[in-house]
C-alpha positions as CSV (number, residue, x, y, z in Angstrom):
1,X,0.0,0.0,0.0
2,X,2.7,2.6,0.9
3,X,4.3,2.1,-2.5
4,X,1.1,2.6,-4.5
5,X,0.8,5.4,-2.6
6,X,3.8,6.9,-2.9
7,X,3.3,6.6,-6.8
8,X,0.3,8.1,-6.7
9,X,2.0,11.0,-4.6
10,X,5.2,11.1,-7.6
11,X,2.4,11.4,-10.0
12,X,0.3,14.0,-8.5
13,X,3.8,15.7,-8.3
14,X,4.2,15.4,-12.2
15,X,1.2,16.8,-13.1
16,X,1.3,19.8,-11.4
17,X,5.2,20.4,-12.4
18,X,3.5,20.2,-16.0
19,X,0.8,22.0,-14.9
20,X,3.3,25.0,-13.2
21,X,5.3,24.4,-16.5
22,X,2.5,25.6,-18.9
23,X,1.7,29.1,-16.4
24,X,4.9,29.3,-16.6
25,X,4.8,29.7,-20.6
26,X,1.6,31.5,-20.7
27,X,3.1,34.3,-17.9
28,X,6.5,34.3,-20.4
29,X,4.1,34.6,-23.4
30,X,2.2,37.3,-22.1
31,X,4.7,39.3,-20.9
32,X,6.7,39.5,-24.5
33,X,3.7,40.0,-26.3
34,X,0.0,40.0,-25.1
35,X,1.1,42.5,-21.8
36,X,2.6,44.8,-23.6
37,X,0.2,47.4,-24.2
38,X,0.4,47.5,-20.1
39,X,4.0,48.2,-18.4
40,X,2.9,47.2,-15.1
41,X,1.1,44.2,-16.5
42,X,4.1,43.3,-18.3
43,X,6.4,43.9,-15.0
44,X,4.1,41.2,-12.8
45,X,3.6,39.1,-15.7
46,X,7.7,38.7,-15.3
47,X,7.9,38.6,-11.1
48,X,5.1,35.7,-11.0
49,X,6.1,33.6,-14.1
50,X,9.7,33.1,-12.2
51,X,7.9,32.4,-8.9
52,X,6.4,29.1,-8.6
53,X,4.5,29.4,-5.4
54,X,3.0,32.9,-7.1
55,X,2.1,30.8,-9.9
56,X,0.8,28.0,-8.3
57,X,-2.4,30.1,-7.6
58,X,-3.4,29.2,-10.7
59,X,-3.7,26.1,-9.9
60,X,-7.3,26.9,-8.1
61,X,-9.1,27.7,-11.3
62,X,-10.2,24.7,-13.6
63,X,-7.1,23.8,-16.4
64,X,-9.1,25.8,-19.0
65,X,-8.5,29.0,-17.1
66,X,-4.8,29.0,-15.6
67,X,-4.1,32.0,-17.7
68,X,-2.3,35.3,-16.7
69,X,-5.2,37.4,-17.2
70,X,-7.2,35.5,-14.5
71,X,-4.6,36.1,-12.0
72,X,-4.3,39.4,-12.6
73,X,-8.0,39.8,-12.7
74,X,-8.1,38.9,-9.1
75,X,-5.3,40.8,-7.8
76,X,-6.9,44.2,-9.6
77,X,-10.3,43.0,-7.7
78,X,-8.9,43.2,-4.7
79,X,-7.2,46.6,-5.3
80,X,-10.3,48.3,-6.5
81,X,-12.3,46.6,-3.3
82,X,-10.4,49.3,-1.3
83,X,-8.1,48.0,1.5
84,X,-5.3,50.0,1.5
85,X,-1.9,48.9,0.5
86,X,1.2,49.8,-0.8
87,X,0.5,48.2,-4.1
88,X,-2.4,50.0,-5.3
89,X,0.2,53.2,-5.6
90,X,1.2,50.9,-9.1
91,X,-2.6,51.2,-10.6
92,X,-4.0,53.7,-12.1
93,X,-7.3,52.7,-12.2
94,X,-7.7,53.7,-8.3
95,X,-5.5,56.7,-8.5
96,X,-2.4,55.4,-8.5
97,X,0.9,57.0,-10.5
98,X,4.3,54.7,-9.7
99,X,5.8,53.3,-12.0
100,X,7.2,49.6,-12.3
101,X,10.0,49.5,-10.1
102,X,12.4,47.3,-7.8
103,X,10.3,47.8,-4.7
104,X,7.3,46.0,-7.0
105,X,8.4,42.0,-6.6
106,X,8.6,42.1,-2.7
107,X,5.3,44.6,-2.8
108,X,3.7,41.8,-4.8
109,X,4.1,38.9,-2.7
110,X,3.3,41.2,0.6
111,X,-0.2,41.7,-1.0
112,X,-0.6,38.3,-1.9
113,X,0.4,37.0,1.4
114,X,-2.1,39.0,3.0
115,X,-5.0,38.3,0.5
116,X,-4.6,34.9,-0.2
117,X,-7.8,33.7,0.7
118,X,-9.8,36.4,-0.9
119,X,-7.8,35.9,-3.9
120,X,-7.7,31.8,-4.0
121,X,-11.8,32.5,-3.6
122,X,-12.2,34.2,-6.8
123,X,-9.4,32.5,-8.9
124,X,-11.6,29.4,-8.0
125,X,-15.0,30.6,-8.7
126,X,-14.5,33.8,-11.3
127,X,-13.8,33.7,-15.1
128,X,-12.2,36.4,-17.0
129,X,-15.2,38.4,-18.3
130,X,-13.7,41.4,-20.0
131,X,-17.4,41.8,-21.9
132,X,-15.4,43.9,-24.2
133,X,-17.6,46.6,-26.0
134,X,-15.0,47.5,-28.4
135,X,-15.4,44.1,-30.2
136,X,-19.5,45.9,-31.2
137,X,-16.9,48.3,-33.9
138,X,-16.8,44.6,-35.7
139,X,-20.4,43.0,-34.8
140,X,-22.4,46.3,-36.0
141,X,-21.1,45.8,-39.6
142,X,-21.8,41.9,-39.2
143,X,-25.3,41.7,-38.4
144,X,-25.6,44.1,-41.5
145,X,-23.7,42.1,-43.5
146,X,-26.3,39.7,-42.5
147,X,-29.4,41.3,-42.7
148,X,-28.7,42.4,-46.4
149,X,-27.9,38.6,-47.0
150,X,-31.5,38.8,-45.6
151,X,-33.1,41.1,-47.4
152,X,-33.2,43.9,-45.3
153,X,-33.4,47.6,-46.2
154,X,-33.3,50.8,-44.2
155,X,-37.3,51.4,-44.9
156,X,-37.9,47.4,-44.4
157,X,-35.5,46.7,-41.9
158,X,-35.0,42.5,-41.3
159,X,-35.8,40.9,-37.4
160,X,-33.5,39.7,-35.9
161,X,-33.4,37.9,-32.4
162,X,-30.0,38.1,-30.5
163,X,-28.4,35.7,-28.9
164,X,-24.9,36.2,-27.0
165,X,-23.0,33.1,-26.1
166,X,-20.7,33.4,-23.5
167,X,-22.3,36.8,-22.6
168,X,-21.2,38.5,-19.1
169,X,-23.0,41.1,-18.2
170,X,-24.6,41.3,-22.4
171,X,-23.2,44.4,-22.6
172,X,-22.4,44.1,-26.5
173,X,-26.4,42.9,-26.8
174,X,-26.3,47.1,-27.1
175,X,-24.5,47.2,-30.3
176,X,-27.4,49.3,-31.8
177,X,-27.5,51.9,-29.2
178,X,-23.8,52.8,-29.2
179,X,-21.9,55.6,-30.5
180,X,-19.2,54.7,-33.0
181,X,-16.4,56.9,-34.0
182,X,-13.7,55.5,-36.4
183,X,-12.2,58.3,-37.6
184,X,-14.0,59.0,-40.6
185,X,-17.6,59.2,-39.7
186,X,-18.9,59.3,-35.7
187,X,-22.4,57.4,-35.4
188,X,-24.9,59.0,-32.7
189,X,-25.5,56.5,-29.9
190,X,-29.2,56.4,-28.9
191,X,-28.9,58.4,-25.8
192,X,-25.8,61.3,-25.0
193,X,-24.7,59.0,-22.4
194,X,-24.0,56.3,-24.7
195,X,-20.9,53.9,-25.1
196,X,-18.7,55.3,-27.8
197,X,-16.9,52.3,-30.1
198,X,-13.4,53.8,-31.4
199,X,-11.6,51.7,-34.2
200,X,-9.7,52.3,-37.4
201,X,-10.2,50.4,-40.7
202,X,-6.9,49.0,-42.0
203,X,-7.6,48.8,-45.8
204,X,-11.4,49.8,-48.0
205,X,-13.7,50.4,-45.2
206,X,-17.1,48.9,-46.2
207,X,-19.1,52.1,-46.4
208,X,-22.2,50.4,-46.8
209,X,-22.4,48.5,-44.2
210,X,-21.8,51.7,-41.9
211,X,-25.3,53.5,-42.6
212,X,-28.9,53.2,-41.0
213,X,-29.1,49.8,-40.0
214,X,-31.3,47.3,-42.0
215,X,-32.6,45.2,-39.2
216,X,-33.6,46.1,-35.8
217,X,-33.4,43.5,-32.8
218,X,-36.7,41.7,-32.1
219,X,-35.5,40.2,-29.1
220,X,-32.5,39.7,-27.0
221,X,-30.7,37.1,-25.0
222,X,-27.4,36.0,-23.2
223,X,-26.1,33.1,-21.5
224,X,-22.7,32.2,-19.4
225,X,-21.4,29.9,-17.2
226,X,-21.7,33.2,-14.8
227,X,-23.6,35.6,-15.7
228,X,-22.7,39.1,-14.5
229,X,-26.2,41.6,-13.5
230,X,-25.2,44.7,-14.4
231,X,-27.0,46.4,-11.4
232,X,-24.9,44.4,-9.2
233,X,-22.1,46.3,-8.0
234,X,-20.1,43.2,-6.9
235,X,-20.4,41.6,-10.3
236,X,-19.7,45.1,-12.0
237,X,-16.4,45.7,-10.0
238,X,-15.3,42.3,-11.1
239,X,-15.5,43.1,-14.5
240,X,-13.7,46.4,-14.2
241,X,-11.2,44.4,-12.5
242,X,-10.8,42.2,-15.8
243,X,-9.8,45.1,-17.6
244,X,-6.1,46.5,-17.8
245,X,-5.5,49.5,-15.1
246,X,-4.3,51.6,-17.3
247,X,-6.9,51.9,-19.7
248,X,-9.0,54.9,-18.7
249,X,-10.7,54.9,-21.9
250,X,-12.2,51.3,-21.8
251,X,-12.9,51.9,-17.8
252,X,-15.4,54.9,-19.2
253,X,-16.4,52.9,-21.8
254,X,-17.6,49.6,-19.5
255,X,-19.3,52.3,-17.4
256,X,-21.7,53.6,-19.7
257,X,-22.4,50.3,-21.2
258,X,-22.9,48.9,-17.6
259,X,-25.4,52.0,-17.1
260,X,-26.6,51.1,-20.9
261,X,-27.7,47.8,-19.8
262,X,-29.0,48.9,-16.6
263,X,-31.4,51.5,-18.5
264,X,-32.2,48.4,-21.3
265,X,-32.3,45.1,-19.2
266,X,-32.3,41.4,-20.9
267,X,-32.7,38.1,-19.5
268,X,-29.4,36.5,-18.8
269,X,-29.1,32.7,-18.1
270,X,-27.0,30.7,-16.1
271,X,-26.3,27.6,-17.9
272,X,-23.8,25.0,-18.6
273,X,-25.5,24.0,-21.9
274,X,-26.1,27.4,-23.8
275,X,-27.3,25.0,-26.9
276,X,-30.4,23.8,-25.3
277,X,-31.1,26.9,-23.9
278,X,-30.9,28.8,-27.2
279,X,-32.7,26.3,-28.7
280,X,-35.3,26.8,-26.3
281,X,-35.7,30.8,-27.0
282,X,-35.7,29.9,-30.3
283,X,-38.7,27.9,-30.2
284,X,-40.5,31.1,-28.7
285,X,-39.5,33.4,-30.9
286,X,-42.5,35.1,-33.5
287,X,-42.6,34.1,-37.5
288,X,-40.2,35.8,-39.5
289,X,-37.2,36.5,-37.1
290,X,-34.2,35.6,-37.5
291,X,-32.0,34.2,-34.6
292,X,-28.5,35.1,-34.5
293,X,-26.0,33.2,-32.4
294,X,-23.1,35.3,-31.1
295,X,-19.8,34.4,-29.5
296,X,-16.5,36.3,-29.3
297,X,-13.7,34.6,-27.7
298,X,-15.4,32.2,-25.9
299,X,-14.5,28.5,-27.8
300,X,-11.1,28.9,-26.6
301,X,-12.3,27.6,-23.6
302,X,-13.5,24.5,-25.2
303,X,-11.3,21.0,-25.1
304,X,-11.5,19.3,-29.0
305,X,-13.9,16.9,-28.1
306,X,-16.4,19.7,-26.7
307,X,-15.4,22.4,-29.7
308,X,-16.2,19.8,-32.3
309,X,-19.4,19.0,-30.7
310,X,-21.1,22.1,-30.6
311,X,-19.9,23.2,-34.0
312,X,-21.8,20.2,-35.4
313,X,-25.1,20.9,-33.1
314,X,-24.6,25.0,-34.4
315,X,-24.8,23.7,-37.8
316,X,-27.7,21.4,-37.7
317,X,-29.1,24.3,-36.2
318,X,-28.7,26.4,-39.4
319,X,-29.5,23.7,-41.7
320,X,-32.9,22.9,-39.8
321,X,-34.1,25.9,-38.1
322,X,-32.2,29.4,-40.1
323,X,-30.1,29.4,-37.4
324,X,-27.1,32.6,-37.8
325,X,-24.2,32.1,-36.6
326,X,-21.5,35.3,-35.9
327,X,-18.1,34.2,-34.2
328,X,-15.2,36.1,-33.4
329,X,-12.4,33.7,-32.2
330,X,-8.8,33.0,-33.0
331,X,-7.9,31.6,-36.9
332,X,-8.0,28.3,-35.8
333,X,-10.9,28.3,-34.3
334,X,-13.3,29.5,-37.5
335,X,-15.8,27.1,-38.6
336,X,-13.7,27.1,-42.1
337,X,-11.8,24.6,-44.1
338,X,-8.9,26.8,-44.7
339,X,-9.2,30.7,-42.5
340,X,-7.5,33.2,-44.2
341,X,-4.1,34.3,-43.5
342,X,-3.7,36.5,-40.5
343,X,-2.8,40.2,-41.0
344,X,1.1,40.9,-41.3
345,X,2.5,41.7,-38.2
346,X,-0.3,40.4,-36.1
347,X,-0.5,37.3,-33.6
348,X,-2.2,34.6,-34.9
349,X,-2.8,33.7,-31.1
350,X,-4.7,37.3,-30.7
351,X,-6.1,38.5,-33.9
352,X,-10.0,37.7,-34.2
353,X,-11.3,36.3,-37.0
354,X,-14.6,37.1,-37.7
355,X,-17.0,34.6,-40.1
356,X,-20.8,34.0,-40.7
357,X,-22.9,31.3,-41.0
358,X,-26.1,31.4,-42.1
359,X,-28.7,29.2,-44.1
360,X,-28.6,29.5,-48.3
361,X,-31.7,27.4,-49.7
362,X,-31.4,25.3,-46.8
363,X,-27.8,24.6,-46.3
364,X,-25.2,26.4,-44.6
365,X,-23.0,28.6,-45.7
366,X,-20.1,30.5,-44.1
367,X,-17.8,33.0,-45.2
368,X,-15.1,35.3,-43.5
369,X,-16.3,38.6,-42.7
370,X,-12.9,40.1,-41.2
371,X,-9.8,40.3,-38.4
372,X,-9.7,42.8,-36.0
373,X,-8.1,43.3,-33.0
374,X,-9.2,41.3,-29.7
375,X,-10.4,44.2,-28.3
376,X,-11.6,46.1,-31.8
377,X,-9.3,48.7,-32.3
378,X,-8.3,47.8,-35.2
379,X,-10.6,46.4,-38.5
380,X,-9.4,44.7,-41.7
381,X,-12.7,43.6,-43.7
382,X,-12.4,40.4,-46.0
383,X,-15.8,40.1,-47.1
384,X,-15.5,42.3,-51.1
């Protein structure tokens, strides 16, 4: 007995070495490339990924989430809940103006001593959640890529049902009552207060899929693993924590939208099978709307098995009840036999390719719409 048991112990010891190994790659990773947009990101991406027992926090959250960004998410949680501390003289988002330094390492692990079990609690329970409302600059000119395939016009605008997989708080369930600004033409939002979507088009900006929209949203929906309530302060501070402290702009941006969605409420589910629950709205829905399925950077989370699986249940849903389907994932991830090239210069492993499925006399059909930046600054359209 004390042998099996000591190589069940040598294996348990293997697996989390392997475990620790691959933080340890996604730390390096993000700290040469994904951080950089962030120095103080980058500078803690650096002090945990050489730190093993800073690392081995990870470890709480299930293997499809031991990524940088969760960590980080809980450590800028804990600094926007209040408690003073030395570190939250690094971020900006509450006031803070020091920069990187060689007081920040030993700073670090002081915080993190002290709020362990705050921050093991939401490394095991939270998921990153950015509900990024950038990504809407891409998803306004793909539902009216869609509705056109539809038949809609501005004076016979197309219904369309809305369906957000993997939705947060459904903040981008507003995308047609933001503002929009991409340094040719600035769209009104449908209040003053509004959201306003910055971008830039790299290459012909599709001009008419910019105008008055063609279709108009019949009804709305969302579903997560977690749902956040936008009126819930708790929830809403978690996802400001999710996004980079140094970002003013996209901290005034989640604000309004979180107000947005306060003003404009939709039902958001908690489920672990979004599938059966969209199929379930779908069934309720009125003659002649369309339902559109929506997801944006949520499949990564998905083992092969799982991915392959609901592609094939997405498609029979096109094929057999007019199903639309608009993702926004990584290259690899695009329900395409061969996704085109990603733009020079750009990370494959960041770069959001956007594609849409819908039904053509029955049978689906799919086609690349465009890449863009993860968060939408950036837009290169495909579709001619």
């Amino acid at each position: 007995m004390a042998d099996i048991l000591a190589a069940h112990d040598g294996l348990e010891s293997i697996a989390m070495e392997d475990a620790l190994g691959r933080i340890a790659h996604h730390f390096a990773r993000f700290a040469e490339i994904d951080g950089q947009d962030d120095p103080l990101y980058r500078a803690l991406a650096t002090v945990i990924g050489g730190d093993a027992a800073l690392m081995g926090l990870l470890l709480e959250a299930p293997s499809t989430q031991r990524l940088p960004v969760l960590l980080l998410a809980a450590l800028h949680e804990r600094i926007l809940a209040g408690d003073p501390h030395p570190l939250a003289a690094y971020y900006a988002s509450v006031g803070g103006t020091r920069a990187p330094d060689d007081a920040l390492p030993a700073t670090l692990r002081d915080f993190i001593q002290r709020e362990d079990p705050a921050l093991r609690a939401l490394i095991r329970t939270r998921t990153t959640q950015t509900n990024e409302t950038g990504r809407c600059a891409v998803l306004r000119p793909a539902l009216q890529a869609l509705a056109t395939r539809l038949g809609g016009t501005t004076s016979a605008p197309v219904e369309l049902a809305l369906f957000d997989f993997g939705c947060s708080a459904g903040l981008n369930l507003g995308v047609d009552r933001y503002a929009y600004d991409d340094g040719v033409e600035v769209t009104p939002g449908a209040s003053p207060d509004a959201p306003v979507i910055r971008t830039h088009w790299r290459g012909e900006r599709p001009t008419g899929l910019l105008g008055a929209p063609c279709w108009r949203a019949a009804r709305r929906m969302g579903v997560d693993l977690n749902p956040a309530d936008p009126a819930d302060e708790t929830a809403a501070r978690w996802l400001r924590a999710c996004l980079w402290p140094g970002d003013a702009a996209r901290r005034e941006r989640l604000d309004r939208a979180l107000a947005d969605a306060r003003r404009h409420p939709v039902p958001l589910v908690r489920s672990a099978d979004g599938l059966s629950v969209l199929e379930r709205w779908m069934a309720d829905l009125p003659a002649g709307v369309t339902p559109v399925l929506v997801n944006v950077w949520v499949l990564a989370y998905f083992d092969a098995e799982a991915f392959r699986a609901h592609v094939e249940r997405i498609e029979r849903l096109v094929r057999e009840r007019g199903l639309a389907w608009i993702s926004g994932e990584i290259g690899k991830l695009a329900p395409l036999p061969s996704p085109p090239d990603c733009p020079p210069g750009e990370s494959p492993g960041s770069s959001t390719l956007w594609t849409l499925q819908w039904a053509d006399g029955g049978e689906p059909r799919t086609g690349a719409l465009a890449w863009s930046h993860p968060h939408g600054r950036w837009i290169e359209w495909l579709e001619a």
